[in-house]
KOLGU-338200 format. One line per 8 residues: number of its first residue (from 1); their letters; for each residue x, y, z of N, C-alpha, C, CB. Coordinates in pm, 1 decimal, decimal comma. Last residue first. Glycine has a CB too. Layout:
N
NUM = A = X Y Z X Y Z X Y Z X Y Z; ...
This chain:
70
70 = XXXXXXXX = -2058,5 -893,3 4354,5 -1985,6 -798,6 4336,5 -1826,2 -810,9 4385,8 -2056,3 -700,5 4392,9; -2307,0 -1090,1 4195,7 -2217,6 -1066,4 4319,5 -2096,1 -955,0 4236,6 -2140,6 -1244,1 4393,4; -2506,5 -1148,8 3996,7 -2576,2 -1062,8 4111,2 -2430,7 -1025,9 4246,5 -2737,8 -1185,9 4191,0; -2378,6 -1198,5 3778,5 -2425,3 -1303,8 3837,7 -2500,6 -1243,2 3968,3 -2310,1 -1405,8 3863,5; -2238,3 -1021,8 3639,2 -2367,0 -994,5 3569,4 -2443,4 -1101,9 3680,0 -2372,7 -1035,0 3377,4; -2004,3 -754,4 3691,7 -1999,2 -882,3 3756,4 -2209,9 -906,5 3698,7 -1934,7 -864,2 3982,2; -1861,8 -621,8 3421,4 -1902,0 -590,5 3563,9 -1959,1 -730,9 3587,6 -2014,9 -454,8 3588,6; -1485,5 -685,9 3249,1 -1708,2 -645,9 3280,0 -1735,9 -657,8 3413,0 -1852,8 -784,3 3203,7
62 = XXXXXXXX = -1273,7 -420,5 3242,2 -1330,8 -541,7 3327,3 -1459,9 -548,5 3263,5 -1341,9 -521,7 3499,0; -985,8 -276,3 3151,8 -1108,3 -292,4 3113,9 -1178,5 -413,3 3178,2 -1107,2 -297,5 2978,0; -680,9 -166,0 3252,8 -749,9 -301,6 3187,9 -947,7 -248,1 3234,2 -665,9 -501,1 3303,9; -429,1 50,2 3148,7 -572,1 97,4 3190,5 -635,4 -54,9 3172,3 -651,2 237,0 3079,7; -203,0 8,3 3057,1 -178,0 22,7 3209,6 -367,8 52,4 3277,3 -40,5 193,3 3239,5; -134,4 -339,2 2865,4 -151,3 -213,9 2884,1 -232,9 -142,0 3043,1 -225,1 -188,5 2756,3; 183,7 -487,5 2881,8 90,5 -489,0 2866,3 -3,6 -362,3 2902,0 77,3 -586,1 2907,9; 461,1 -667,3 2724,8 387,2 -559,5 2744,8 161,6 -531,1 2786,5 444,2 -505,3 2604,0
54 = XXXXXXXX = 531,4 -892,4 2641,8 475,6 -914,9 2767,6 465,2 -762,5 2779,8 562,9 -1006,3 2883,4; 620,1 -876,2 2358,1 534,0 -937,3 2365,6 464,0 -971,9 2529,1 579,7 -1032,4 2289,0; 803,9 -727,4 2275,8 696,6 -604,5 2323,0 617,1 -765,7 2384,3 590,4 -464,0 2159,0; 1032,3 -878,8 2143,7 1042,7 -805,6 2246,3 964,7 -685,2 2323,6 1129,7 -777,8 2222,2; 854,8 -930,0 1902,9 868,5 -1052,7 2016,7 918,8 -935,8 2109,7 993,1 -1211,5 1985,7; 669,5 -706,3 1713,9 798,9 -739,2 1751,1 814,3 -849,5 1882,6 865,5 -602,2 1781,4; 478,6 -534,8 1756,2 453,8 -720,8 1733,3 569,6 -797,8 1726,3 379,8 -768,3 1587,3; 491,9 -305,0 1756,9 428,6 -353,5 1891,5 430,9 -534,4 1903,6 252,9 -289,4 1893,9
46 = XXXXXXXX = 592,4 -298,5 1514,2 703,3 -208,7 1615,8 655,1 -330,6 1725,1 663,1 7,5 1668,0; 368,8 -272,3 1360,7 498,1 -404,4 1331,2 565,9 -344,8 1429,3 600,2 -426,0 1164,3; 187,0 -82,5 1488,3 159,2 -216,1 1461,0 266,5 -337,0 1465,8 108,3 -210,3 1339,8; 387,4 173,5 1399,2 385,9 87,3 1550,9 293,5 -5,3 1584,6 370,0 169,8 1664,3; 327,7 131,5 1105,9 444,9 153,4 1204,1 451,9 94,1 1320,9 458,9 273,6 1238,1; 78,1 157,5 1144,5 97,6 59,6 1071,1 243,8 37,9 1145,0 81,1 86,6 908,4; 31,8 460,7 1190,4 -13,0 338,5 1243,1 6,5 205,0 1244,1 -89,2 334,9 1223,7; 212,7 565,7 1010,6 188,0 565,4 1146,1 153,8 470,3 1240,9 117,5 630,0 1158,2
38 = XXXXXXXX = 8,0 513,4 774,2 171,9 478,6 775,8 215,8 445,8 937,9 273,8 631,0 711,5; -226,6 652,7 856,0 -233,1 522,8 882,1 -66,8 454,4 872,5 -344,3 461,1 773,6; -206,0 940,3 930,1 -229,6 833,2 1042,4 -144,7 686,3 1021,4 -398,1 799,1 1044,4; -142,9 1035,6 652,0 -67,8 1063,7 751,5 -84,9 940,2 872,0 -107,2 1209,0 794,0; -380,2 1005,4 518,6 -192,6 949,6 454,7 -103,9 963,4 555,5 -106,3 1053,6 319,9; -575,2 1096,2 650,6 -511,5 897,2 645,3 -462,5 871,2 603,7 -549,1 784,4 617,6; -575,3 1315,0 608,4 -557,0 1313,2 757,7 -482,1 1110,4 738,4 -763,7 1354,6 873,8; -612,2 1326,8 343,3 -490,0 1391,0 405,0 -482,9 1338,9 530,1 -490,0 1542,3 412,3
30 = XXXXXXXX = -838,6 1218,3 307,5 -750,2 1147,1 274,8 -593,4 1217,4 328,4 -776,0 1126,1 125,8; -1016,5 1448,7 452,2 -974,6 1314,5 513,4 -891,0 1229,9 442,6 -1081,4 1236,9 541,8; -1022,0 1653,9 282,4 -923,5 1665,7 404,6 -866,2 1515,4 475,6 -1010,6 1753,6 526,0; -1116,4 1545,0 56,0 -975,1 1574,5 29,0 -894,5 1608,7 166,6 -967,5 1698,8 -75,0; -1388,0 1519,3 157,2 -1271,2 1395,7 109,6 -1138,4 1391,9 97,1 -1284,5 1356,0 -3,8; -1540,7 1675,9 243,6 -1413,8 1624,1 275,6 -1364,9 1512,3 281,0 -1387,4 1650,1 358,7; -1697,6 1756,8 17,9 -1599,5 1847,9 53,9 -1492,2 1798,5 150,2 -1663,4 1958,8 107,6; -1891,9 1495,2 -26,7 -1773,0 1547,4 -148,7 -1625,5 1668,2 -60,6 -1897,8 1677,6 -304,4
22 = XXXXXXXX = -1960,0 1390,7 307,6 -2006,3 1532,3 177,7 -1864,0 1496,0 97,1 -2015,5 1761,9 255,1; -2056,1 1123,3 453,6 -1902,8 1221,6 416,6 -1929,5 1262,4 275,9 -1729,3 1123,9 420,0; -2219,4 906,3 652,7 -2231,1 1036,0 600,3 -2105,8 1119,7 546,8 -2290,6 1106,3 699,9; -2110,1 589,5 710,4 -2096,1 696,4 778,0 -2096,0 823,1 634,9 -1949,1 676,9 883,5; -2068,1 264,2 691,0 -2230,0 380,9 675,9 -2191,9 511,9 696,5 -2368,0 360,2 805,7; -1882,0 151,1 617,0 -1908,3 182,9 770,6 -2015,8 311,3 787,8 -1753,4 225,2 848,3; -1886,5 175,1 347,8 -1867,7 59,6 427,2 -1897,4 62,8 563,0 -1748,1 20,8 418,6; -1821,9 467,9 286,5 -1962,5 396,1 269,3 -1989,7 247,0 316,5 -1993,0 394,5 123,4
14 = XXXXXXXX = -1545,1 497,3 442,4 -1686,1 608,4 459,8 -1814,5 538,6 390,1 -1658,7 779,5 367,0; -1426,2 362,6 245,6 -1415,4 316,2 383,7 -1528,6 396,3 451,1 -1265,5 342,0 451,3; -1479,3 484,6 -45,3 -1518,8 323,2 -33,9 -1494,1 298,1 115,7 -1415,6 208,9 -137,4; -1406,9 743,5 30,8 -1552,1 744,9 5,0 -1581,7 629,0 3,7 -1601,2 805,1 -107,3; -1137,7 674,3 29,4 -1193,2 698,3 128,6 -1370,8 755,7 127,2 -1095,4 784,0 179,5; -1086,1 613,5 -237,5 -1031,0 485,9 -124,1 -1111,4 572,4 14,8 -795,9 464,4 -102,8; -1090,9 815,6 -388,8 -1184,7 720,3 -391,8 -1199,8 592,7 -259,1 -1154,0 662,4 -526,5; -927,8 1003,8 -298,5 -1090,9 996,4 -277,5 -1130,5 881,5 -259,0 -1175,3 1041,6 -383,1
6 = XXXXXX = -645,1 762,0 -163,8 -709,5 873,2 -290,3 -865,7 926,4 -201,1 -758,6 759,0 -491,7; -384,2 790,1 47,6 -519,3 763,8 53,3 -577,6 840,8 -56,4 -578,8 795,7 185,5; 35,1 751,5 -24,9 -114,2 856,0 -17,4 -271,6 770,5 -36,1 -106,3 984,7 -173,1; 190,4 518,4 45,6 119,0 640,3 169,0 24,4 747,2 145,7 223,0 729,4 229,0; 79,4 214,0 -88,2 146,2 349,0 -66,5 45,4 394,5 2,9 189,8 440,9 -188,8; 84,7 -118,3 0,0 0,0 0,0 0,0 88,8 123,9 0,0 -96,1 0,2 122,4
């Protein structure tokens, strides 16, 4: 994948995920996801590296207890 996002590639991720996006920003949002996603992708293969692999993260997320005990 190259780093620039066209229109078109982002009017096909904007109609896949239902989401409303006028002609007018298309051109901002492919700017914003030439930028993110390289980025992102980056510290994807960074984080998967074996020496991240007991990292873990500092906020954990619980469900709440659904059996009536707390």
């Amino acid at each position: 994948m190259t780093d620039a996002i066209s229109h078109d590639q982002v009017r096909a991720l904007a109609d896949a995920a239902d989401l409303p996006l006028g002609d007018d920003r298309l051109a901002p949002m492919a700017e914003l996801l030439s930028a993110w996603l390289p980025a992102a992708n980056e510290l994807s293969r960074k984080m998967s590296q074996p020496e991240h692999d007991r990292l873990m993260p500092i906020t954990v997320f619980t469900q709440p207890h659904t059996d009536g005990q707390e």
